[in-house]
C-alpha positions, 0 to 999 in steps of 0.5 A: 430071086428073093425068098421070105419065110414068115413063122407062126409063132405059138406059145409052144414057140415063145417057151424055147430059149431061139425062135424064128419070126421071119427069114429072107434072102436076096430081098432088095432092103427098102427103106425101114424107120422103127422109131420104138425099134423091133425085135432082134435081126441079122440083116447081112448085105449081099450086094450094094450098100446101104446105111444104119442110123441107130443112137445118134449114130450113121454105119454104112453097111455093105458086102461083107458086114451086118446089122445086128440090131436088138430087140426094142432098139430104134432105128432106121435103114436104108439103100444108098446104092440103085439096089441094096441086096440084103439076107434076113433073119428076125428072131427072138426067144427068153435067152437071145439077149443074155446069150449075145450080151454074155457069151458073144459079148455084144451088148448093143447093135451094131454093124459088124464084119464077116470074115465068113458071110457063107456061113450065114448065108448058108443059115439062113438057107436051112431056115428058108428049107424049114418053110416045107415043114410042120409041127413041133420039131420044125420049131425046136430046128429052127430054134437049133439054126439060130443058135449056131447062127449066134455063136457063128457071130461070135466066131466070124464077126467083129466090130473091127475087121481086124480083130476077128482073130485077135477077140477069138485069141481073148477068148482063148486066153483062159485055155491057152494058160491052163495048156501051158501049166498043165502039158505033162497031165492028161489032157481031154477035150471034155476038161479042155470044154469045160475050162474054156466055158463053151462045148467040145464041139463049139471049142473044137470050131473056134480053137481052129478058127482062131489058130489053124490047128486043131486042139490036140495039135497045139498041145502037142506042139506045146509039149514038144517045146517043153520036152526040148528044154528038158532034153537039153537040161537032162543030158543022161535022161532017157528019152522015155522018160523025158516023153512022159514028163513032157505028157506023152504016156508013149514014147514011141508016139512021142518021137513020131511028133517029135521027128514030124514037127522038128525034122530030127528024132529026140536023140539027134537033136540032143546031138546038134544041141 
């Protein structure tokens, strides 16, 4: 069974950076023409198939990719299946298109595919349950929603169903670098946020998206890479010490990775090198 949700924008409303205009699921798509286009929408298929003509072009759109479509844009959509199941969210505010341009890195519409369409369709379910509240803060909610929702495009949609992981690794880049050069200092997640351009929250959820490790761990993965080298070149060197210039500040600590990622402790593993 379909639901719509349609807002009462306020001039309240039009201040916030987000704001939702209108909302849907399971909503059978009809056939829509916008010669001077609309504003910006996510339209995500859940069954069927159907397509998108925007600038000349033809996408086919169906389970598992979505139309991201820009404010102003011209287009033209339509169910080319008996039934074309779509979820739905219009939306705009001040910061939407420099936010999709600058941060997501998309700068025109597009369709794109969802590694997790659970995701947003999960969204779009917390916008739908709004429908039941009132008053400035429901707004400021709403507003929060589609804020995740875009940085969840910059996670689980790509223009290329291959390139999910890869545009995520690109984005890491700058972090992967600074781990690399700076293992043997302390490490914070406040540092790492702000070297990486984006919260700790939002880097701890990439991060694990893009390599199926949690932050700290891929440090210390790289820092048990690097105290091998120097255990190795530094025969005499006591094992404390090669824990600290590897940036573990506890040596114990240290051969407890050490032996949880290698299967040996330090000292044997100088043994069988």
């Amino acid at each position: 069974m379909y639901k719509r949700r349609i807002s009462t924008i306020t001039e309240t409303d039009k201040s916030l950076p987000y704001y939702l205009v209108d909302v849907g699921s399971n909503w059978n798509q009809e056939h829509i023409v916008r010669p001077q286009g609309y504003l910006f929408q996510w339209i995500q298929c859940v069954q069927g198939e159907g397509e998108l003509i925007t600038d000349g072009k033809t996408y086919r759109v169906k389970e598992g990719s979505a139309m991201l479509l820009f404010k102003g844009v011209p287009h033209e959509y339509y169910a080319i299946s008996p039934t074309w199941i779509v979820d739905w969210v219009v939306f705009d505010g001040h910061q939407v298109g420099t936010f999709l341009q600058d941060t997501v890195a998309i700068s025109s519409q597009s369709v794109l595919y969802v590694s997790r369409p659970d995701i947003f369709r999960a969204k779009i379910q917390q916008l739908l349950e709004m429908e039941q509240s009132n008053g400035t803060m429901a707004s400021i909610q709403c507003s929060s929603i589609i804020y995740s929702m875009m940085t969840a495009i910059m996670q689980f949609a790509s223009p290329n169903p291959n390139q999910i992981a890869t545009n995520l690794h690109l984005k890491l880049k700058p972090l992967f670098e600074y781990i690399e050069h700076n293992y043997n200092k302390p490490l914070t997640l406040g540092v790492l946020a702000e070297i990486a351009g984006m919260t700790p929250q939002h880097l701890c959820t990439l991060f694990r998206k893009a390599t199926n490790l949690r932050i700290f761990q891929y440090i210390n993965s790289v820092r048990i890479k690097k105290s091998k080298e120097l255990l190795l070149q530094n025969l005499s060197m006591p094992v404390k010490e090669i824990a600290y210039l590897a940036g573990f500040e506890d040596a114990n600590y240290y051969s407890t990775v050490f032996k949880k990622l290698e299967q040996i402790s330090p000292n044997q593993f100088r043994k069988i090198r």
